[in-house]
N, C-alpha and C positions, 0 to 999 in steps of 0.2 A: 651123339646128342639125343637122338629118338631112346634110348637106351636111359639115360641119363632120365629123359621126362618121364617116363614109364611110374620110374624109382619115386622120383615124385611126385605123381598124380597119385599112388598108391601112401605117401605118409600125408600127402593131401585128404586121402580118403575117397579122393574122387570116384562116381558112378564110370563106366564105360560109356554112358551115355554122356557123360559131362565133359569125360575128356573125349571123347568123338567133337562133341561140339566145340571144346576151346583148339582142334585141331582143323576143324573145318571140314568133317570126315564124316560119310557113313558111319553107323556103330559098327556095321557088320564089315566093313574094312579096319574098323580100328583093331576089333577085336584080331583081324586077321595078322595084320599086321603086330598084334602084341604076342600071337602065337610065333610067327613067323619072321617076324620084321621086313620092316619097311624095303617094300620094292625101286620108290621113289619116293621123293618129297620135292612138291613145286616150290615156287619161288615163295611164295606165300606162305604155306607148310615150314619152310626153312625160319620166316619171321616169327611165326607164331612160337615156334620152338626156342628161336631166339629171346624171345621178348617173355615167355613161361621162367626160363633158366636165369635172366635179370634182377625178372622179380624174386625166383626164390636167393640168388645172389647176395640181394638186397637185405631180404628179411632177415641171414642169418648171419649181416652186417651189424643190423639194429638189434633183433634179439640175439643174447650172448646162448639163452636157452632155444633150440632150437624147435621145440616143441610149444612153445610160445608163437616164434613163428609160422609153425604150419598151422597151428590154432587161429590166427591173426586172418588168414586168410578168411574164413568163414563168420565172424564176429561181425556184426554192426559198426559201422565205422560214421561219424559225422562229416566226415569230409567225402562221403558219397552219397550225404544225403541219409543216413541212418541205414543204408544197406550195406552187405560186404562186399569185400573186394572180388570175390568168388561169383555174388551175383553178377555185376555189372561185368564181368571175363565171361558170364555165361549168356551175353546178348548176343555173343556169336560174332562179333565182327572184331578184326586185327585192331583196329581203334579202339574198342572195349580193354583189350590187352595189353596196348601201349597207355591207356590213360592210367590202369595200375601202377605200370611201370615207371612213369612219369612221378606221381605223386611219389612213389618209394624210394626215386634218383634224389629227388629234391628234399626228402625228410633223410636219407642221410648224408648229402651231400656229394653229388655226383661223382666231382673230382674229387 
């Protein structure tokens, strides 16, 4: 899975600073860990990872182009307030991450 996030933090665009924080991580463990891979991942670590892989799940549910999707991420969104979904993921807390998630189960229908 740590594998899998990697892949997409990078069509994300993401900094290593950004995905250090949506993992809850040193940079300089992140960085280690994307050299290296992952020695461990806590209980938390495991949600977070969880809950990154939902949303992009989700978006390439809703968008048929996937690249629309990873774009989606970074865009101004009204239902956050005019900020993106990338911002409010990069308040650093697992709740930041599941409120993405949430809004994206429910726009395209969870079950």
């Amino acid at each position: 899975m740590f594998r899998a996030a990697l892949t997409l933090f990078g069509k994300w665009d993401l900094t290593d600073d950004q995905a250090a924080t949506l993992l809850d991580m040193p940079v300089r463990s992140f960085r280690r860990w994307k050299a290296e891979g992952p020695s461990r991942i806590s209980r938390d670590g495991c949600a977070r990872l969880s809950n990154i892989m939902g949303i992009h799940k989700a978006l390439r549910i809703l968008f048929l182009d996937a690249h629309r999707g990873y774009a989606w991420i970074r865009a101004a969104n009204a239902a956050f307030a005019g900020v993106s979904a990338l911002d409010i993921m990069l308040g650093g807390e697992l709740t930041d991450i599941m409120r993405v998630r949430r809004y994206l189960d429910a726009e395209r229908g969870a079950w």
